[in-house]
C-alpha positions as CSV (number, residue, x, y, z in Angstrom):
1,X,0.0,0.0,0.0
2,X,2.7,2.5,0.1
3,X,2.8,3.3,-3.4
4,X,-1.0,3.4,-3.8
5,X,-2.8,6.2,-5.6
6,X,-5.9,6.9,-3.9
7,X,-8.7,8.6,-6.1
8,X,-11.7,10.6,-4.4
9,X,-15.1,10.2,-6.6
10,X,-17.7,12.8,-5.5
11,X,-21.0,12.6,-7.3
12,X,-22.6,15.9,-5.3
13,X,-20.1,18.4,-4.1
14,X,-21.3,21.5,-2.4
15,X,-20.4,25.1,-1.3
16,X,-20.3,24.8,2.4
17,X,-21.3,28.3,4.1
18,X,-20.5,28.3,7.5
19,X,-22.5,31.2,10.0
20,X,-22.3,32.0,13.7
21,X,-25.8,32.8,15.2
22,X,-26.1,33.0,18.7
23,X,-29.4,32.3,20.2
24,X,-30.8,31.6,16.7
25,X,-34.4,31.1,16.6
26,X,-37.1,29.9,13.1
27,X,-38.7,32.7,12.2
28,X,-37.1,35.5,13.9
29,X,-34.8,38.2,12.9
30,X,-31.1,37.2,13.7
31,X,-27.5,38.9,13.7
32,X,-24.7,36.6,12.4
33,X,-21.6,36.6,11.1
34,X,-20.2,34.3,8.6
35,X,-17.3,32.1,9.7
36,X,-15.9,30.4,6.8
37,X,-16.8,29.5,3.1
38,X,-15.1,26.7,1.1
39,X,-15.8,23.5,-1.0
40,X,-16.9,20.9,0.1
41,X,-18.8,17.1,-0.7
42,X,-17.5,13.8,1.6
43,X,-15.1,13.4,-1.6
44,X,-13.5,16.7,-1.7
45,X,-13.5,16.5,2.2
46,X,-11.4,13.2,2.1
47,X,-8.8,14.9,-0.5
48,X,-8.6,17.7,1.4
49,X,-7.4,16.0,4.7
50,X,-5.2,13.5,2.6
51,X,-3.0,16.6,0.9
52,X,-3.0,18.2,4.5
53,X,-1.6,15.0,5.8
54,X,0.9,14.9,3.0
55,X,-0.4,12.0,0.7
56,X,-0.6,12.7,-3.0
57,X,-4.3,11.7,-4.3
58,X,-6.2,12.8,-7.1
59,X,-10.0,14.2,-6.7
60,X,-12.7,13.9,-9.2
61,X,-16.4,14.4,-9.6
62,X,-19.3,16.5,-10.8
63,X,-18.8,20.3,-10.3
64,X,-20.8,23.1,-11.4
65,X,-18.6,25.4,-14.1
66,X,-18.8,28.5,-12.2
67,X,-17.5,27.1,-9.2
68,X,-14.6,24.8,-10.9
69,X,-12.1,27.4,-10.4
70,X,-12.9,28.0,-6.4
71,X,-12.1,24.1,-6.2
72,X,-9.0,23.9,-7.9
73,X,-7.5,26.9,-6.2
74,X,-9.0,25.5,-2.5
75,X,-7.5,22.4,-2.8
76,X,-4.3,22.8,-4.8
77,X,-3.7,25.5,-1.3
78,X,-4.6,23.3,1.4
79,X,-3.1,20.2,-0.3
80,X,-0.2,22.0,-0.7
81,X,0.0,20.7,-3.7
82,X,-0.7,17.5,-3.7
83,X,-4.2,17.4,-4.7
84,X,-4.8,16.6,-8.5
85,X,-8.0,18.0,-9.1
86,X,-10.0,16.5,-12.4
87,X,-13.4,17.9,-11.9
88,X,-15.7,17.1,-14.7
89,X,-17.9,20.7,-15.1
90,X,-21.7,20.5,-15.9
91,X,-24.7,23.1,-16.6
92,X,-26.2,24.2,-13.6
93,X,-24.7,25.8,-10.0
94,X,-23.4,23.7,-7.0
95,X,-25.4,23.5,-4.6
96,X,-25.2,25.1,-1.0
97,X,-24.4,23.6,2.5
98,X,-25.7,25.7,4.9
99,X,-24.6,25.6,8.8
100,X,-26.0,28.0,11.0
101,X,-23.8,27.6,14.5
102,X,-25.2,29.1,17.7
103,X,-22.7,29.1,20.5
104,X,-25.2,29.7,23.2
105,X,-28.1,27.1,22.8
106,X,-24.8,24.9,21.6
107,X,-26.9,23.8,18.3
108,X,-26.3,23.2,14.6
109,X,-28.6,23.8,12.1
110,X,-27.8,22.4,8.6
111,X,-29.7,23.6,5.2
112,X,-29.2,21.4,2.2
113,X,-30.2,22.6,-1.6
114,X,-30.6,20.5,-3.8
115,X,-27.8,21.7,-6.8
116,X,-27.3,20.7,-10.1
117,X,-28.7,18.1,-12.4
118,X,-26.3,15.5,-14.3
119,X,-27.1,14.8,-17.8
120,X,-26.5,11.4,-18.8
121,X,-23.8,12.6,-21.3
122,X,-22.1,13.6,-18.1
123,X,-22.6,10.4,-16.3
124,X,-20.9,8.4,-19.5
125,X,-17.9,11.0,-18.7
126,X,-17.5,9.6,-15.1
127,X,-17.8,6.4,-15.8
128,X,-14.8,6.8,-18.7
129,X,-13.0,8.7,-15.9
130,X,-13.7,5.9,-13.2
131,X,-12.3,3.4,-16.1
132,X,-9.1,5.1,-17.1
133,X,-8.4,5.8,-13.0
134,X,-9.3,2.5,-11.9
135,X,-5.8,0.6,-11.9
136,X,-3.7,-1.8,-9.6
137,X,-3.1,-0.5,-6.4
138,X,-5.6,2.7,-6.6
139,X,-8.1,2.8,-3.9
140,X,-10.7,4.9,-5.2
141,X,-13.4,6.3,-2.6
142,X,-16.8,6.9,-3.9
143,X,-18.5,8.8,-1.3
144,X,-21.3,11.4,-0.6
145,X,-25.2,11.8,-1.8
146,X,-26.3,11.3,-5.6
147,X,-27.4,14.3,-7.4
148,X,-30.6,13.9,-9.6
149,X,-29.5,12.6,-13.0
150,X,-27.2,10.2,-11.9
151,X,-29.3,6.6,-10.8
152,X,-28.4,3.8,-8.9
153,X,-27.4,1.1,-11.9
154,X,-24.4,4.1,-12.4
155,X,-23.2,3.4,-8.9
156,X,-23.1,-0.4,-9.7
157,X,-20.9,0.1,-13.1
158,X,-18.5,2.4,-11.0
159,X,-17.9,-0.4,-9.2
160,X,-17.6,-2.8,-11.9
161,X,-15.0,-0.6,-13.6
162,X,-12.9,-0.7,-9.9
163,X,-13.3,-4.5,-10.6
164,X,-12.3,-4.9,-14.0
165,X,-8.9,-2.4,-13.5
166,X,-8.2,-4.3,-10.0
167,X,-8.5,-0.7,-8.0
168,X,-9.5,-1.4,-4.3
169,X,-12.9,0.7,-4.5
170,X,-13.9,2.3,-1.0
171,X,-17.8,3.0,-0.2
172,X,-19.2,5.9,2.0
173,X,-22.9,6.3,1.0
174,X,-26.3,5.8,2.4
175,X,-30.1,5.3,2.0
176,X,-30.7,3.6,-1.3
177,X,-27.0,4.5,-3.0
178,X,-25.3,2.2,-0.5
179,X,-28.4,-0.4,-1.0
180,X,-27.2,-0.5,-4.7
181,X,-23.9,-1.1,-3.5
182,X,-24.0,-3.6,-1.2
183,X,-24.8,-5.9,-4.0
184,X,-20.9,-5.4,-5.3
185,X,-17.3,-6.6,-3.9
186,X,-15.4,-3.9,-2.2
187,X,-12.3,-3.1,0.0
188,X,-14.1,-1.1,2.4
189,X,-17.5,-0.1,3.3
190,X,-17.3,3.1,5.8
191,X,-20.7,3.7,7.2
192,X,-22.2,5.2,10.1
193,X,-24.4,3.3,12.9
194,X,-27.7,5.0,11.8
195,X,-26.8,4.4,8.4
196,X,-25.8,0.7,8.7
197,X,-29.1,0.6,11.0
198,X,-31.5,1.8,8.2
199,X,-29.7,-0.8,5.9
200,X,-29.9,-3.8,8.7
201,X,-33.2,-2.3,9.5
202,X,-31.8,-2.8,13.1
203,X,-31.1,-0.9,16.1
204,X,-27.5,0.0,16.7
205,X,-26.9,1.4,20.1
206,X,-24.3,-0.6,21.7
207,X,-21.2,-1.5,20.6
208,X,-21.7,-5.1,20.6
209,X,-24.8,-4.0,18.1
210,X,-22.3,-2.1,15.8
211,X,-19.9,-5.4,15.9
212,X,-22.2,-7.6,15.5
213,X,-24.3,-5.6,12.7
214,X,-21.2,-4.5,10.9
215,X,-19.6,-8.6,10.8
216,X,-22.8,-9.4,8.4
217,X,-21.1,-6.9,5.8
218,X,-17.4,-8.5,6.3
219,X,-16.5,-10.7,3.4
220,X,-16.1,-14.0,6.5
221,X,-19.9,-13.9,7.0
222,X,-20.9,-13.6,3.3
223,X,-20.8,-9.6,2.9
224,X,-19.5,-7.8,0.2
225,X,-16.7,-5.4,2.1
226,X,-13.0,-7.0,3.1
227,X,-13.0,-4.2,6.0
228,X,-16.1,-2.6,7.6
229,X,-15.7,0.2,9.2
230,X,-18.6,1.6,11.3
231,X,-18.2,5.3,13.4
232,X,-20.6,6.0,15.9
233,X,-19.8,9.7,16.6
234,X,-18.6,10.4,20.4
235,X,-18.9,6.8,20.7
236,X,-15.8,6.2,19.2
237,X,-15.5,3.7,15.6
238,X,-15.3,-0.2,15.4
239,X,-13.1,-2.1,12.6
240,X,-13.8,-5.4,11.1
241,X,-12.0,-7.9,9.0
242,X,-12.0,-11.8,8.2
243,X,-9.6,-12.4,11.1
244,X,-9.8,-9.5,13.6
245,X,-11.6,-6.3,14.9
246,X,-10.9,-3.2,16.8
247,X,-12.9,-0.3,18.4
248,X,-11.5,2.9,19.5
249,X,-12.4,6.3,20.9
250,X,-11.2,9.8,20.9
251,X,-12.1,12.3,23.8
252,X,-13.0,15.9,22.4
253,X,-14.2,18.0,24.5
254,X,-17.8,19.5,23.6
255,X,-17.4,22.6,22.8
256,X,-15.1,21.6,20.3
């Protein structure tokens, strides 16, 4: 694995605003102050922390054409340079992330738009992209929400083409896009415990549950993932594979 490329696939990136409210109330008047603006999508969030860390990686996906240039200069800066962006641009505007932040109820509030629709011209450009990336030794992460346009039989051929070129293909989805999924082989399936609950149509709150649960998706019990990894927030993270598992926990403190 130390000469692995590792390629980040997000289908629905996003403008995240970020805004400071305090004592922020529905339907009232409210001051604020807006505390950061960048792009954003699990994908472009994954390359973003891989360049800061000082791994090389190349990010692709679906961006709007207005906003192409405010990724490549955001991540080319905090990657240092090591971020290879290959965005492919389609009609429309990316869509906003909205979180509204107030320090003295100690809430989030998060606002989703819907963004841009894919046209299936633009879908038969991934999947190209997906082909000519997916290669021995790449670990390609396809992660993040579907934007309309894009349906679940793509999802399936992404994987297919991580298959066929022998990439190690990493899932982080959920609701019906990591349904169609689970049908395919994979190196790893990262999910959450209320995701992997809505899928095992189980209660996770232990975890024993999140073991338990998670081993059904492990490739020793039948599953379709070599390692499943399943986070549970403050709760800390389990790890399964065929011959082992591990759980761990990180104190932050709350405020943080």
């Amino acid at each position: 694995m130390a000469h692995s490329r590792i390629v980040t696939i997000t289908l629905n990136t996003a403008v995240d605003h970020m805004i400071e409210a305090p004592n922020f109330s529905v339907g009232a008047h409210v001051r604020a102050r807006r505390i950061g603006r960048s792009p954003g999508g699990k994908g472009v969030n994954v390359a973003r922390i891989l360049g800061t860390l000082g791994t090389r990686c190349v990010a692709t996906g679906f961006v709007g054409k207005g906003e192409l240039g405010m990724f490549e200069e955001f991540l080319e800066r905090v990657g240092t340079g090591r971020v290879v962006t290959q965005f492919l641009t389609v009609r429309g505007r990316t869509r906003d992330n909205i979180t509204i932040m107030d320090p003295v109820l100690d809430t989030d509030t998060h606002v989703r738009t819907e963004g841009f629709e894919v046209q299936r011209e633009d879908v038969r450009r991934l999947l190209s992209k997906a082909g000519m990336l997916a290669r021995p030794e790449t670990v390609i992460c396809l992660t993040g929400s579907m934007p309309p346009g894009v349906v679940m039989g793509d999802l399936r051929t992404i994987a297919h083409r991580c298959a066929e070129g022998e990439a190690r293909l990493v899932v982080d989805m959920e609701g019906d896009a990591l349904r169609a999924v689970l049908t395919e082989h994979m190196w790893m399936l990262k999910v959450n415990d209320k995701e992997l609950a809505e899928v095992a149509g189980e209660a996770i709150t232990t975890e024993d549950d999140a073991l338990r649960i998670g081993r059904r998706y492990c490739v020793s019990d039948g599953g379709p993932a070599k390692i499943v990894i399943v986070t549970r927030g403050a709760a800390g993270a389990v790890l399964i594979s065929p011959d082992d598992s591990h759980s761990a926990q990180t104190m932050v403190h709350p405020g943080r």
